[in-house]
C-alpha positions in Angstrom: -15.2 -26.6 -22.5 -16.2 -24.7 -25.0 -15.5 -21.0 -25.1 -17.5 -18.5 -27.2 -16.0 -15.9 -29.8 -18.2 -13.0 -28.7 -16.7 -11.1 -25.8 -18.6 -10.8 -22.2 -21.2 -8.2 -22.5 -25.2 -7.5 -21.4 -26.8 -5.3 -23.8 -29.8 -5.4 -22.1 -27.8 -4.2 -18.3 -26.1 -1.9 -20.7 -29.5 -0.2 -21.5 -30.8 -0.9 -18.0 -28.0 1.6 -16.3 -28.1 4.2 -19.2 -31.8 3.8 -18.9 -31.7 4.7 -15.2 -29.3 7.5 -15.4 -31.7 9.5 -17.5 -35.3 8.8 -15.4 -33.7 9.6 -12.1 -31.3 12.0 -11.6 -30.6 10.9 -8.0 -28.7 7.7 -9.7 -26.3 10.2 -11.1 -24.3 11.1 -7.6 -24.7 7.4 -6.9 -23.4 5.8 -10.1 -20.9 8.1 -12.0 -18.1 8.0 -10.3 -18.1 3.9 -10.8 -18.8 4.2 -14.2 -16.6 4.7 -17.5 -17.1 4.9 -21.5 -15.1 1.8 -21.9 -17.3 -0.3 -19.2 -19.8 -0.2 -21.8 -19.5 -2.7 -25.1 -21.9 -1.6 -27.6 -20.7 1.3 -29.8 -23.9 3.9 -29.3 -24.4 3.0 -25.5 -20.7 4.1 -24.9 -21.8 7.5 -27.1 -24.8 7.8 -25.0 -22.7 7.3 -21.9 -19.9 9.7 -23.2 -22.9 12.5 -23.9 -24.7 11.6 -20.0 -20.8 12.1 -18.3 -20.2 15.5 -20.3 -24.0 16.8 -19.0 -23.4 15.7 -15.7 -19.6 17.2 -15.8 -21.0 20.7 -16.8 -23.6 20.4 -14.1 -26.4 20.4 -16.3 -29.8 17.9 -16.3 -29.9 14.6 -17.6 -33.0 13.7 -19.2 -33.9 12.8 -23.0 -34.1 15.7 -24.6 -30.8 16.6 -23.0 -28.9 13.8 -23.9 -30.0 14.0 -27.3 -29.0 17.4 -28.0 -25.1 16.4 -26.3 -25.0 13.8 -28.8 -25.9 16.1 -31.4 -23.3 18.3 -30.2 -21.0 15.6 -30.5 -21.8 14.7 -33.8 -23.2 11.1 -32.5 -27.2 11.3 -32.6 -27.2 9.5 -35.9 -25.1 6.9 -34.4 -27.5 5.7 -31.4 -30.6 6.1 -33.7 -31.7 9.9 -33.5 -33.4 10.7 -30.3 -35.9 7.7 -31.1 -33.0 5.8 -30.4 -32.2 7.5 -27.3 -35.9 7.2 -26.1 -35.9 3.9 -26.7 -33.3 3.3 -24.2 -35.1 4.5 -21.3 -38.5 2.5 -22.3 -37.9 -0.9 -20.5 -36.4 1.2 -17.6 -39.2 1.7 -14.6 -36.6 3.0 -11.8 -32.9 2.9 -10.5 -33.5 0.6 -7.5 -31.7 -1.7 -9.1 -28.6 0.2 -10.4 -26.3 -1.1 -8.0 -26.4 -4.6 -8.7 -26.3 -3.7 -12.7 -23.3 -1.8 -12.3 -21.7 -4.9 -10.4 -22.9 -6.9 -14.0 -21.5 -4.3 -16.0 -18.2 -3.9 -14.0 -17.6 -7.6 -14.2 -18.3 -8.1 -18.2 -15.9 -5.2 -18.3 -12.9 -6.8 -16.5 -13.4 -10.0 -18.7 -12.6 -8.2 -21.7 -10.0 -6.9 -20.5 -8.6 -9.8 -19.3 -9.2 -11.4 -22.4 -7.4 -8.5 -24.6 -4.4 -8.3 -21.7 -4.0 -11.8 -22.0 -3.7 -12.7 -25.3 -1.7 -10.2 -25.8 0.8 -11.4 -23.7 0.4 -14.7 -24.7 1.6 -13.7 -28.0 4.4 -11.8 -27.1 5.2 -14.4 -24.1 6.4 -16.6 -27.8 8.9 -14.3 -28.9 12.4 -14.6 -28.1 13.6 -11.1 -27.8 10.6 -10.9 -24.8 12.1 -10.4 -21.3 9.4 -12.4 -19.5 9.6 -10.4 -16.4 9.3 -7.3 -17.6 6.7 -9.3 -19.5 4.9 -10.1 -16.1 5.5 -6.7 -14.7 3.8 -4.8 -17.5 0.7 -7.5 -17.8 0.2 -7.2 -13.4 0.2 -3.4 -14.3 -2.3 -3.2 -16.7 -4.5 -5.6 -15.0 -4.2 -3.4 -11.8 -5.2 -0.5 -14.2 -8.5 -2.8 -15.2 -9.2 -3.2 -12.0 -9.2 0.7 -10.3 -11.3 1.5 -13.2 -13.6 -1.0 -11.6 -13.0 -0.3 -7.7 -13.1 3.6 -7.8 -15.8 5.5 -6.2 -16.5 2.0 -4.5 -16.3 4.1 -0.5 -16.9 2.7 2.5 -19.5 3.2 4.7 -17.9 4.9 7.6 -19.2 1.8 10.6 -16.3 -0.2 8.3 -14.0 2.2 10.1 -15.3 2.5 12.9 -14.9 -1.3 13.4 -11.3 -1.1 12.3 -11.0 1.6 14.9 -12.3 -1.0 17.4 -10.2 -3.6 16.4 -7.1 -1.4 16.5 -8.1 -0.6 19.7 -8.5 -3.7 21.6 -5.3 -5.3 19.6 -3.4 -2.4 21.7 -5.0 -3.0 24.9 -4.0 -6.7 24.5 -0.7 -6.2 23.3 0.5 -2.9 24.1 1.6 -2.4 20.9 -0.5 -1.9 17.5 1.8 -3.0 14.5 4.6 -5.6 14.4 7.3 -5.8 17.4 10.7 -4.7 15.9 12.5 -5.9 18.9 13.8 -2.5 20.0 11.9 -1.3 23.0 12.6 2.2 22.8 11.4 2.3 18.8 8.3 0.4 19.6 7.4 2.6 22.4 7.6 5.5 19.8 6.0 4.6 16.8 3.6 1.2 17.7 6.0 -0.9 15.6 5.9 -1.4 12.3 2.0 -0.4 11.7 0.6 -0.6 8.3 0.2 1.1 5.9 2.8 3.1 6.9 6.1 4.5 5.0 8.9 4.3 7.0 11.7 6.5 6.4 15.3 5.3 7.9 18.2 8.3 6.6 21.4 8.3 7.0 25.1 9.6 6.0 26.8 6.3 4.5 28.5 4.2 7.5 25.8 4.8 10.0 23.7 1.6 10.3 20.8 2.2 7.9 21.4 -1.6 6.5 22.5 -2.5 9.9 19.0 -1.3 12.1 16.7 -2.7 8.9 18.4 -6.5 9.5 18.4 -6.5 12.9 14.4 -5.5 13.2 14.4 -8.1 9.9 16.1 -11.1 12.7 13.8 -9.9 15.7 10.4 -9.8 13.6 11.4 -12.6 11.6 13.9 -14.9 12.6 13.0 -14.7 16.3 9.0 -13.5 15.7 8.2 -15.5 12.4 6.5 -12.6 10.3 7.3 -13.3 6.5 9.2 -10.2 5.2 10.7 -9.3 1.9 14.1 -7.0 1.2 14.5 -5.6 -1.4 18.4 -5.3 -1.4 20.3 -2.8 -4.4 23.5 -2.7 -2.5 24.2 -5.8 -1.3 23.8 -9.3 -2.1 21.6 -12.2 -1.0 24.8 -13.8 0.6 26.1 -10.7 2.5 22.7 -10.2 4.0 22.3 -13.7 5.3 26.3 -13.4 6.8 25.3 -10.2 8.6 22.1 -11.4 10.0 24.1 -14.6 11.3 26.4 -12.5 13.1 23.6 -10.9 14.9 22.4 -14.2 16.0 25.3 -15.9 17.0 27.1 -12.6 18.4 30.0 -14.0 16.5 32.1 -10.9 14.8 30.7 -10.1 11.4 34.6 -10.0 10.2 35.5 -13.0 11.5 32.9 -15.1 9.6 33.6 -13.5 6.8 37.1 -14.4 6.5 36.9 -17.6 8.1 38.8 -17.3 11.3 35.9 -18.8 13.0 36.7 -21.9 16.2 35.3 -25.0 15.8 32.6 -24.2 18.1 31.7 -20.7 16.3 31.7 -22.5 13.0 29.0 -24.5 14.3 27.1 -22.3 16.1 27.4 -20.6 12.2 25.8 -23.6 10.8 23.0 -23.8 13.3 22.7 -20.3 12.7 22.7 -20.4 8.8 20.0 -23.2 9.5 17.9 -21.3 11.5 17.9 -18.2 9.3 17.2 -19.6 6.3 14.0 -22.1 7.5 12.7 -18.3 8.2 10.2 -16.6 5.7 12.5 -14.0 4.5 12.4 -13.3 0.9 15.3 -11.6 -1.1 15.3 -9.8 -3.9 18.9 -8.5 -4.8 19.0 -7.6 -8.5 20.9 -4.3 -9.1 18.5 -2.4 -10.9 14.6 -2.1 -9.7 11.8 0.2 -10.2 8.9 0.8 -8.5 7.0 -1.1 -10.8 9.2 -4.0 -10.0 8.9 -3.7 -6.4 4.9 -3.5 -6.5 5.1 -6.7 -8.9 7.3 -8.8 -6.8 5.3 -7.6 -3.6 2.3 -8.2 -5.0 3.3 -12.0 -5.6 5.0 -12.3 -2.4 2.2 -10.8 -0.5 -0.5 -13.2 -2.4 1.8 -16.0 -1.8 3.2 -16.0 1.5 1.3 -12.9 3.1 4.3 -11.2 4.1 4.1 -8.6 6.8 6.2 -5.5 5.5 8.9 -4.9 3.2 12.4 -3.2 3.2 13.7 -1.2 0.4 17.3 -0.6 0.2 17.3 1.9 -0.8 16.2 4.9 -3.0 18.7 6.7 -4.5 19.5 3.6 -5.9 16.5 2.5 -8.1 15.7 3.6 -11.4 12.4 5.6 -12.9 9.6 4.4 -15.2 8.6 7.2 -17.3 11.8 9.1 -17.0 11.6 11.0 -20.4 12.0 14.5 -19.5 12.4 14.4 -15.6 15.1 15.1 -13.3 16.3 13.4 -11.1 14.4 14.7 -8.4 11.2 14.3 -10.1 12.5 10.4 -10.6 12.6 10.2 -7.0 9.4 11.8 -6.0 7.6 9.2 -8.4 9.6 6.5 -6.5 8.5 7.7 -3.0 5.2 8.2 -3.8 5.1 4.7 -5.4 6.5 3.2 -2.1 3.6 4.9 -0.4 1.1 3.9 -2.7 2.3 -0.3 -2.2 2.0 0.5 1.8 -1.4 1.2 0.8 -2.3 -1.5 -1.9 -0.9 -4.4 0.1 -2.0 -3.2 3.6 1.8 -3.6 5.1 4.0 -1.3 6.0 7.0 -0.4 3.8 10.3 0.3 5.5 12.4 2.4 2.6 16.0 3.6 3.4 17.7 6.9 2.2 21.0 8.7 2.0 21.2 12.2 3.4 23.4 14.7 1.8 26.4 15.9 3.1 25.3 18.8 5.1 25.1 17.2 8.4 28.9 17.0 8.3 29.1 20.6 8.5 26.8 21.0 11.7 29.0 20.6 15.1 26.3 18.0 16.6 26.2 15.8 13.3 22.4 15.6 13.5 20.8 15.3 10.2 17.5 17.3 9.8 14.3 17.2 7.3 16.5 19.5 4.5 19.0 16.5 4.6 17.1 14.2 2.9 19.0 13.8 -0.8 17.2 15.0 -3.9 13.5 15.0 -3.1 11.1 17.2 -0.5 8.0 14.3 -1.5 10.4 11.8 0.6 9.3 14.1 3.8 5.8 14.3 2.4 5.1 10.9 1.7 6.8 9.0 4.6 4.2 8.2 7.7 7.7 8.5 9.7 11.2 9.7 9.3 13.9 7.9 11.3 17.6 9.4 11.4 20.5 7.7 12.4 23.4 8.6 14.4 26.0 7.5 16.2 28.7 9.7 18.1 31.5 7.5 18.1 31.5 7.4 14.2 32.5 11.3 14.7 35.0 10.8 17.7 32.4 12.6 20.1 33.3 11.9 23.6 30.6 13.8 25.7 27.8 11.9 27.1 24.2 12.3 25.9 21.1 13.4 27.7 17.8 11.6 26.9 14.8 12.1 29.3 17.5 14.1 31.9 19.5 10.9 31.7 23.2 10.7 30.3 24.1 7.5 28.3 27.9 7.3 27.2 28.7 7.6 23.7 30.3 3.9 23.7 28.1 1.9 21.5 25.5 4.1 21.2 23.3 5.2 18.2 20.6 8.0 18.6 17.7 7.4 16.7 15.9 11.1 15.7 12.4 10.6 15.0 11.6 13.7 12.9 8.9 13.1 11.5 5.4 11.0 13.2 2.6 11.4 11.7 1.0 9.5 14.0 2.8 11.1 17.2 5.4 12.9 18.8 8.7 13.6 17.4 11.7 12.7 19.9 15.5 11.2 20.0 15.5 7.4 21.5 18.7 5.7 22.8 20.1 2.5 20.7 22.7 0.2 21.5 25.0 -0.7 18.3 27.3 -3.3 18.6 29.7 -3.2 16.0 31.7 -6.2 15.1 28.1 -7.8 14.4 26.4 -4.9 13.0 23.4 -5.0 15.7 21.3 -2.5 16.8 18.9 -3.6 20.1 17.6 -1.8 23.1 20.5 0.4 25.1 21.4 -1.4 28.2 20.3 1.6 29.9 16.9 1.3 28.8 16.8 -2.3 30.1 17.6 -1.3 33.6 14.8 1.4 33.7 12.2 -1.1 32.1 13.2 -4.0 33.2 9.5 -5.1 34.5 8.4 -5.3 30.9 11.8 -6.2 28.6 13.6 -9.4 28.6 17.1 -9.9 29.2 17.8 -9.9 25.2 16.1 -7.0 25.3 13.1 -8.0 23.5 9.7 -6.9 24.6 7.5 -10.0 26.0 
């Protein structure tokens, strides 16, 4: 194979599109906002270009004699020929009709280069030994993401592709009675349609309340028991201590009696049948202590590409670090972060599942119910997340009166009310859970199972 030294370019599509931007005007509204200075290789056509975007900008005509003066302006007529030059341009141009597929040309020489210029570059530095190869890989997947929204924006939709999508929605509901992913808990999935993408999912908390806890046992019902490929990405605990608590779920053996190894013959192998069945699962873990966002849209990316997971978990927040932190606070950090998050949901088509800590103004309410305000260092959390989900569970605060959902009371003994603050997508309500603690596992109240039980299994599943 032999590759040549002159980068991927079309002079003559080059002219072809500037040519067509300045004989018909209606090419203008079609074409600009798909269209860039450095999409264009030769030095004069990117001048030209640079004088048609500043015209078209100001709201002024885009013609010759137009386009020439603009680049006299700029100081760059003598640098595409005089207008002579910029005449010429236009003379082996009869109309725009086929603007659309030059563009396409253009757009695709473009991402070459850069390719070309992104990859050698990290080729080179890919030999040194002070490189850290995956912020290496990190920075390169940026930059070629970069490349490519250059490329793909102003590329809409025609409105019937939504409509469709609308349709498909539709009938997957009808079918299913449900439009996103199952988490296992009836009364959640009643509520929000599952995990639906691209959603961000909120789950807050005061420490000790079962954010971890709810995220691994949706994590064992979708994909332990339902098979959907997941990633978590853990910066509290370990790959190990995830695995133990999601084995105590399944076997219903006491998450503190595995981990200190008072376990019966029988429990240690229902353990090992357990560990077994876990791990054939496509769960992916990611537990380093320190992750951005950049690092989290990277690995995703990957995991997505290669194993089409169906969601991700984020654990959580507070606890990642910022890209670009010079001169923000902490807050600022954290809206960048959440707005990040959101942006993957919608990159990757999956819902994200992100968990938070509150701060400690719930403990000074007498209900212990944390609200919207709660949410620790950043308003953009509330304004970026699809949903909000709040945790809490009376027992952790000694309560001993019973609590009324739907003009029904369900004892405080192993129960956990989940406050849906925030739907975008519907109404906001407070749904009964069941927490068991010496496994750490949230399901469907027992209560709930009696008043549905036409449509829930026995484990509380939904068919």
């Amino acid at each position: 194979m032999v590759i040549e030294n002159l980068p991927p370019q079309s002079l003559e599509i080059e002219e072809a599109i500037l040519g067509a931007l300045m004989i018909d005007n209606s090419a203008l509204n079609l074409s600009m906002s798909r269209l860039g200075e450095d999409m264009f290789y030769k030095m004069d056509f990117k001048a030209v270009f640079k004088a048609i975007e500043a015209l078209y900008d100001k709201g002024q005509g885009v013609d010759i004699i137009s386009v020439s003066e603009e680049l006299k302006r700029q100081n760059n007529l003598e640098l595409v020929g005089g207008a002579y030059g910029v005449m010429k341009i236009t003379n082996g141009v009869v109309s725009s009709a086929n603007i659309e597929n030059h563009i396409l040309i253009l757009a695709e020489n473009y991402l070459k280069r850069e390719m070309i210029g992104i990859c050698h570059e990290s080729f080179t530095k890919a030999y040194l030994s002070e490189t850290d190869v995956f912020d290496l890989i990190s920075v390169t997947d940026s930059r070629i993401s970069k490349a490519q929204e250059k490329v793909v924006k102003g590329m809409s939709k025609d409105i019937a592709f939504y409509g469709l999508k609308v349709l498909e929605q539709h009938s997957t509901v009808k079918q299913t009675g449900i439009l996103g992913i199952k988490t296992g808990i009836f009364e959640l999935d009643k509520a929000t349609n599952g995990l639906v993408s691209p959603d961000l999912i909120i789950i807050a908390a005061r420490p000790g309340a079962g954010k971890t806890a709810l995220c691994l046992s949706v994590m064992y019902n979708t994909s332990v028991v339902g098979e959907v490929p997941c990633a978590i990405f853990s910066l509290e605990m370990d790959g190990v201590q995830l695995v133990r608590r999601m084995a105590s779920i399944d076997t219903g053996i006491p998450h503190e009696r595995i981990r200190n190894g008072y376990t019966t013959d029988d429990e240690e192998k229902k353990l090992i049948d357990s560990v077994e069945r876990i791990t054939n699962s496509k769960i992916y873990i990611e537990d380093k202590t320190s992750m951005n966002i950049r690092d989290i849209r990277t690995k995703a990316s990957v995991l997505k590409k290669k194993h089409n997971i169906g969601y991700i978990v984020v654990d959580y927040i507070q606890l990642m670090s910022g890209t670009d932190v010079k001169g923000k606070n902490r807050e600022q950090i954290v809206s960048d972060i959440s707005r990040g998050l959101k942006c993957i949901a919608k990159e990757l088509e999956i819902p994200v599942i992100a968990l938070s800590q509150l701060n400690r103004a719930v403990e000074q309410r007498p209900d212990k119910m944390p609200q919207l305000s709660d949410l620790r260092e950043s308003g953009a959390i509330e304004q970026d997340a699809d949903s909000i989900l709040f945790l809490m569970r009376p027992e952790y605060y000694n309560m001993t009166e019973p609590v009324n959902f739907k003009d029904q009371e369900f004892p405080v003994q192993n129960l956990a009310i989940c406050s849906i603050a925030k739907n975008r997508h519907g109404s906001t309500k407070n749904i009964p859970m069941e927490f068991i603690g010496n496994t750490m596992k949230f399901k469907t109240h027992y209560l709930t199972l009696q008043n549905e039980n036409t449509t829930i299994k026995s484990d509380g599943l939904p068919f």
